[in-house]
Chimera marker file (.cmm) of the C-alpha trace (Angstrom):
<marker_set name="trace">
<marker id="1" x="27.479" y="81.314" z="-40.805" r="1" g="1" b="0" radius="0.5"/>
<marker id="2" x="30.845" y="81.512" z="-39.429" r="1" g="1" b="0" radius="0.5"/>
<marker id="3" x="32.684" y="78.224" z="-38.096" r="1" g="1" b="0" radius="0.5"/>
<marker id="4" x="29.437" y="76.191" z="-39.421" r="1" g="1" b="0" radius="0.5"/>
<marker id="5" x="30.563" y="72.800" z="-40.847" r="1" g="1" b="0" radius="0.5"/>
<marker id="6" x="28.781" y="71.887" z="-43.945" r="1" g="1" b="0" radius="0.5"/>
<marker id="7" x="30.024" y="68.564" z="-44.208" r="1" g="1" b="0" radius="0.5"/>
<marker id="8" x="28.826" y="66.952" z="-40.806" r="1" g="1" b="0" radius="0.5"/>
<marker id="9" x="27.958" y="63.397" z="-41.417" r="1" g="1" b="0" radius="0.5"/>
<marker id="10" x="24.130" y="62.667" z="-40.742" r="1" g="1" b="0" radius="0.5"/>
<marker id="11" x="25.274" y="61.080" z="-37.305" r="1" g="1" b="0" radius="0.5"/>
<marker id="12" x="27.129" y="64.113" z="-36.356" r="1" g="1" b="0" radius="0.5"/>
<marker id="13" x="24.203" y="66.437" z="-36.979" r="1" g="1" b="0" radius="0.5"/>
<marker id="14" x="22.524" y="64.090" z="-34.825" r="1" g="1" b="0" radius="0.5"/>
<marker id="15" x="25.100" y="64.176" z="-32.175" r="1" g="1" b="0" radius="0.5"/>
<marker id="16" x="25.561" y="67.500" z="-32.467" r="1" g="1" b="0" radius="0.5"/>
<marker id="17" x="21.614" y="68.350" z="-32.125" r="1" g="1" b="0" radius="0.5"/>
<marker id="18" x="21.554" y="66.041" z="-28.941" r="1" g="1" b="0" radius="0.5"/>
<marker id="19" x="24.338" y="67.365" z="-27.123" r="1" g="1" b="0" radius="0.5"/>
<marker id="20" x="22.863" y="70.726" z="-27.304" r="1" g="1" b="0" radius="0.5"/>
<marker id="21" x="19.533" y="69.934" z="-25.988" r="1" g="1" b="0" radius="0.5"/>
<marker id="22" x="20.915" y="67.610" z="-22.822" r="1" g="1" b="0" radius="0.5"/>
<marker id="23" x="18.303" y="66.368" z="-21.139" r="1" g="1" b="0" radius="0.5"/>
<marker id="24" x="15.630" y="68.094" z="-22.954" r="1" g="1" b="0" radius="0.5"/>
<marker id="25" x="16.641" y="66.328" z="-25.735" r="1" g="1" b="0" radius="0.5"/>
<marker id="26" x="15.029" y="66.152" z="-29.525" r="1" g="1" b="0" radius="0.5"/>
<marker id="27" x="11.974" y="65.049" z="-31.332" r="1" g="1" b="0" radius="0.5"/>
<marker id="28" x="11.975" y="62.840" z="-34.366" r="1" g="1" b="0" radius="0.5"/>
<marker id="29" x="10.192" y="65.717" z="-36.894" r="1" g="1" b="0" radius="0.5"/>
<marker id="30" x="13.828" y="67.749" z="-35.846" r="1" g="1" b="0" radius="0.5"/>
<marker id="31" x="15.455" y="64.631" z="-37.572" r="1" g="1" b="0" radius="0.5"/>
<marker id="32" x="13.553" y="65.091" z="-40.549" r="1" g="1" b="0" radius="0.5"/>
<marker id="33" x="12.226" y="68.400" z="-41.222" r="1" g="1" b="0" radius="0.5"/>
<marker id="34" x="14.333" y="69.584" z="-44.666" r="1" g="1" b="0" radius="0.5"/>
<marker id="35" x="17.169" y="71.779" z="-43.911" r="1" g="1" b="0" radius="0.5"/>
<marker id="36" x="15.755" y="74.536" z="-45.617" r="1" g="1" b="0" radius="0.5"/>
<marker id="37" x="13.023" y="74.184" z="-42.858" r="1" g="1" b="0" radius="0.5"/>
<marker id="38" x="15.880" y="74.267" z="-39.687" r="1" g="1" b="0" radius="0.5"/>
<marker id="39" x="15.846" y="70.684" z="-39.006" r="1" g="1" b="0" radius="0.5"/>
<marker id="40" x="18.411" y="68.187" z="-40.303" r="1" g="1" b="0" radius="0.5"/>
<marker id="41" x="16.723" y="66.741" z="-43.238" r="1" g="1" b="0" radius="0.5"/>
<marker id="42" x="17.592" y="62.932" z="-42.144" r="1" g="1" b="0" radius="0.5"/>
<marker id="43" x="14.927" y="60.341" z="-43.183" r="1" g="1" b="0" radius="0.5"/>
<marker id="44" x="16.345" y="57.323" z="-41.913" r="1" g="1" b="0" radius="0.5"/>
<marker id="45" x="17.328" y="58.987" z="-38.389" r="1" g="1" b="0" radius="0.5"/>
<marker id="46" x="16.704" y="55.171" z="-36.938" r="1" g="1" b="0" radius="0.5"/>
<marker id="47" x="19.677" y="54.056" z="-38.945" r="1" g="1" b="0" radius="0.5"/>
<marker id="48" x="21.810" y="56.978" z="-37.982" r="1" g="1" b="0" radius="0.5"/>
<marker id="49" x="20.981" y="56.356" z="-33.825" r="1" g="1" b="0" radius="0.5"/>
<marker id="50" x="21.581" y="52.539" z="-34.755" r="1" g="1" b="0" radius="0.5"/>
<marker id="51" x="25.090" y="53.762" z="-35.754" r="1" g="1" b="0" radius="0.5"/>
<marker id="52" x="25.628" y="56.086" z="-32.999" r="1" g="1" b="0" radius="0.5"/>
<marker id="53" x="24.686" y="53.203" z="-30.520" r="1" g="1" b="0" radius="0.5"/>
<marker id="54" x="26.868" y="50.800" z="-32.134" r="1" g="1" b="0" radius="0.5"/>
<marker id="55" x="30.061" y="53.642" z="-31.657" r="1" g="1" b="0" radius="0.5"/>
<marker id="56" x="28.769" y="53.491" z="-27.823" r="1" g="1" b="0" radius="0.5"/>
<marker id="57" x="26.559" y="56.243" z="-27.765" r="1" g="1" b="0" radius="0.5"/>
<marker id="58" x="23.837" y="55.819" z="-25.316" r="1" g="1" b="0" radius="0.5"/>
<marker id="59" x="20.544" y="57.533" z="-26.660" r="1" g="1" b="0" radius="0.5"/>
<marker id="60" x="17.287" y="56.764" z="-25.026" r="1" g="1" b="0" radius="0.5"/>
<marker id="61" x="13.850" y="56.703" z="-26.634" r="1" g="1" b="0" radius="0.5"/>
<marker id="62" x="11.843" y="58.511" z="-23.847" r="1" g="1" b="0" radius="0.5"/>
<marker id="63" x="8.742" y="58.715" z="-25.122" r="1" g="1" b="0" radius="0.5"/>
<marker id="64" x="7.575" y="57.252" z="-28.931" r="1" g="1" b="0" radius="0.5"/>
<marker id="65" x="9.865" y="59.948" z="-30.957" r="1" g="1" b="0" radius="0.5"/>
<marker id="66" x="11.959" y="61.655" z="-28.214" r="1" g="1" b="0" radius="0.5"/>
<marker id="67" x="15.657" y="60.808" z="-27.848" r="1" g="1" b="0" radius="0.5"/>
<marker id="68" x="17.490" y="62.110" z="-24.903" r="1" g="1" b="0" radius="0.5"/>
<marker id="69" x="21.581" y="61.136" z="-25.276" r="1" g="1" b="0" radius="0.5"/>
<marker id="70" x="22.498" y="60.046" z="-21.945" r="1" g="1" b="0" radius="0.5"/>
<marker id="71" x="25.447" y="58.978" z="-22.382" r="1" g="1" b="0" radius="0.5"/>
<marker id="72" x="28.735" y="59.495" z="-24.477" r="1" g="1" b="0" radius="0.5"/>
<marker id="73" x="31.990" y="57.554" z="-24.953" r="1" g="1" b="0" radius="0.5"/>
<marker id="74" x="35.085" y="58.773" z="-24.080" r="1" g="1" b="0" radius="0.5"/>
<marker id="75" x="37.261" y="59.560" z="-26.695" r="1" g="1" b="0" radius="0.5"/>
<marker id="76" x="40.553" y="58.284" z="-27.325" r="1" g="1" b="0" radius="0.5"/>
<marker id="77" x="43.551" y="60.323" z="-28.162" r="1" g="1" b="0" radius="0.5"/>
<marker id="78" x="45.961" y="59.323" z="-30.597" r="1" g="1" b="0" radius="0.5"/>
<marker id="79" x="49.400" y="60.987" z="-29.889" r="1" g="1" b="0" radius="0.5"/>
<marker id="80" x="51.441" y="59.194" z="-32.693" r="1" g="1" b="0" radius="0.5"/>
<link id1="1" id2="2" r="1" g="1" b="0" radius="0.2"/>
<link id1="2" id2="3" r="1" g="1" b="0" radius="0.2"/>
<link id1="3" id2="4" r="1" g="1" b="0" radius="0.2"/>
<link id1="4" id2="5" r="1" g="1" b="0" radius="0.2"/>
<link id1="5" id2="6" r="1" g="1" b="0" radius="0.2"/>
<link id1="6" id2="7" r="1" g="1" b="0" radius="0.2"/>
<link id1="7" id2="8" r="1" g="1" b="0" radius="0.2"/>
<link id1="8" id2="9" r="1" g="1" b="0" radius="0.2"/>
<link id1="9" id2="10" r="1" g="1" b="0" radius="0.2"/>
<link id1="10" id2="11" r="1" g="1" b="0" radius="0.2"/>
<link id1="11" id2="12" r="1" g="1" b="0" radius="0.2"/>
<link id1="12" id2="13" r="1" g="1" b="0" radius="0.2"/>
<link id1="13" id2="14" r="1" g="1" b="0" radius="0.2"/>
<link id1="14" id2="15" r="1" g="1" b="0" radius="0.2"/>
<link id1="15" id2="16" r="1" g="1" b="0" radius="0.2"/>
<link id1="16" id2="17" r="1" g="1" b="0" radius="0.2"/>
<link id1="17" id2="18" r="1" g="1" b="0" radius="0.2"/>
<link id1="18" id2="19" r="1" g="1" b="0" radius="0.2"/>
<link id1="19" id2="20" r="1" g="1" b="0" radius="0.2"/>
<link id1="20" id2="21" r="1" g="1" b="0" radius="0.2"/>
<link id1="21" id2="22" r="1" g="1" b="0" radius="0.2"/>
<link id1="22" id2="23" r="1" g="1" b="0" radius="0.2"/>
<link id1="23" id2="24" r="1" g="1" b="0" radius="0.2"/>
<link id1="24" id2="25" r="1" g="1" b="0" radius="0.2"/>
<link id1="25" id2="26" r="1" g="1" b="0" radius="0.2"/>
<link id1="26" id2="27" r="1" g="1" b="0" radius="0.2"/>
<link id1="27" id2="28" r="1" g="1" b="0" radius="0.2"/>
<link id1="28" id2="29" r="1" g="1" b="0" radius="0.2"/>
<link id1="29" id2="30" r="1" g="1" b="0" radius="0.2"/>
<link id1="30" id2="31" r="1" g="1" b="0" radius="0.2"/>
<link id1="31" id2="32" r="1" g="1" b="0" radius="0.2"/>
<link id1="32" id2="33" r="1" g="1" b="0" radius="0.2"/>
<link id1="33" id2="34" r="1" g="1" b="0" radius="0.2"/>
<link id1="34" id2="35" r="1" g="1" b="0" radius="0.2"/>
<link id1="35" id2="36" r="1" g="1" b="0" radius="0.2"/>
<link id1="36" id2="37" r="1" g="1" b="0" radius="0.2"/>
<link id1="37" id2="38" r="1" g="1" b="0" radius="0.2"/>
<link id1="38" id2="39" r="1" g="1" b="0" radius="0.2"/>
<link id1="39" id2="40" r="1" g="1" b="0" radius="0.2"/>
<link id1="40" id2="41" r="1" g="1" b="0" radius="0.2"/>
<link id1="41" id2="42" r="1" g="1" b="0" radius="0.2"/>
<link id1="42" id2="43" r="1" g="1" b="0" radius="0.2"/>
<link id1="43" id2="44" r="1" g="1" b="0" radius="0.2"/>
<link id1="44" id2="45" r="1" g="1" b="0" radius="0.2"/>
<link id1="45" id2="46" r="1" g="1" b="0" radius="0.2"/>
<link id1="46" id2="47" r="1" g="1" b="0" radius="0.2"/>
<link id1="47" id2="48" r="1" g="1" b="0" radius="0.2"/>
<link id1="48" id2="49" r="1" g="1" b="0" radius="0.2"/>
<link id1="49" id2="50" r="1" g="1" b="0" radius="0.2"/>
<link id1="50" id2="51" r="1" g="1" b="0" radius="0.2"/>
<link id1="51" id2="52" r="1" g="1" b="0" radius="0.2"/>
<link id1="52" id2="53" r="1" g="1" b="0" radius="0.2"/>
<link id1="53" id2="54" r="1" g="1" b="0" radius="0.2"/>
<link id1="54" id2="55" r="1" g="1" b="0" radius="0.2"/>
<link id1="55" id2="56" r="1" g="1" b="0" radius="0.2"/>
<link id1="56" id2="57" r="1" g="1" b="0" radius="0.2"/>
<link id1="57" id2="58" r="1" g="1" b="0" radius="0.2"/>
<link id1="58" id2="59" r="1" g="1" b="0" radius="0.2"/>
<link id1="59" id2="60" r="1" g="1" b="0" radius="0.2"/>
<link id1="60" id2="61" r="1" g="1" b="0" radius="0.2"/>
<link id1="61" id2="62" r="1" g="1" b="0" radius="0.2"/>
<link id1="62" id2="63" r="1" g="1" b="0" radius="0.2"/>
<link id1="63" id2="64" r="1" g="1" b="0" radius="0.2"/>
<link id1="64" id2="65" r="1" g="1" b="0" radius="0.2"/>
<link id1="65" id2="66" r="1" g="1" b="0" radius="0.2"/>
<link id1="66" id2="67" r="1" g="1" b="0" radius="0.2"/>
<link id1="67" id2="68" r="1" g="1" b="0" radius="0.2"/>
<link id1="68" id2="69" r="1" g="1" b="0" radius="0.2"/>
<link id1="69" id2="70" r="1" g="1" b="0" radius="0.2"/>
<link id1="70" id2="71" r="1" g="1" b="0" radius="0.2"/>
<link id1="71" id2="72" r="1" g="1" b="0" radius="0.2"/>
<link id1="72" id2="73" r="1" g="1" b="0" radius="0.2"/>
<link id1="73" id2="74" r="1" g="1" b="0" radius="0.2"/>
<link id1="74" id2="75" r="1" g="1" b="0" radius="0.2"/>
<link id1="75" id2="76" r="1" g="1" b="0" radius="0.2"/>
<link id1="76" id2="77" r="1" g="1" b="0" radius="0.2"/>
<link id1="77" id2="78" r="1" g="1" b="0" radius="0.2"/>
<link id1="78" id2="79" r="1" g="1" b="0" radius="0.2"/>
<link id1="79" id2="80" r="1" g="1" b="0" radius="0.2"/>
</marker_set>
């Protein structure tokens, strides 16, 4: 697949599967069905939101297994 990055971190897939479902957002068997399967093949997704929130990523827990990112951090530009 063309312009596919292989070597997204497991909070990056994450991200990246959030931010394309906005407000619909995603369902904890997405986190952890293999890859081979079309999900991300993360077992310990918890960890991986954990991180996300502590880079200032807001993602709620809507209902038991279904996280909705609400909110993202601005991100800061380094010119030198």
């Amino acid at each position: 697949m063309e312009g596919y990055k292989e070597d997204l971190t497991q909070e990056e897939r994450i991200l990246v599967l959030l931010k394309s479902r906005g407000r619909d957002g995603a369902f904890v068997y997405e986190f952890m069905t293999p890859r081979t399967r079309g999900g991300l093949g993360i077992a310990q997704y918890n960890a991986r939101i954990w991180g996300l929130r502590q880079k200032g990523y807001v993602i709620e827990n809507k209902e038991p297994g279904h996280f909705v990112l609400t909110y993202e951090p601005r991100r800061q530009i380094e010119l030198f």
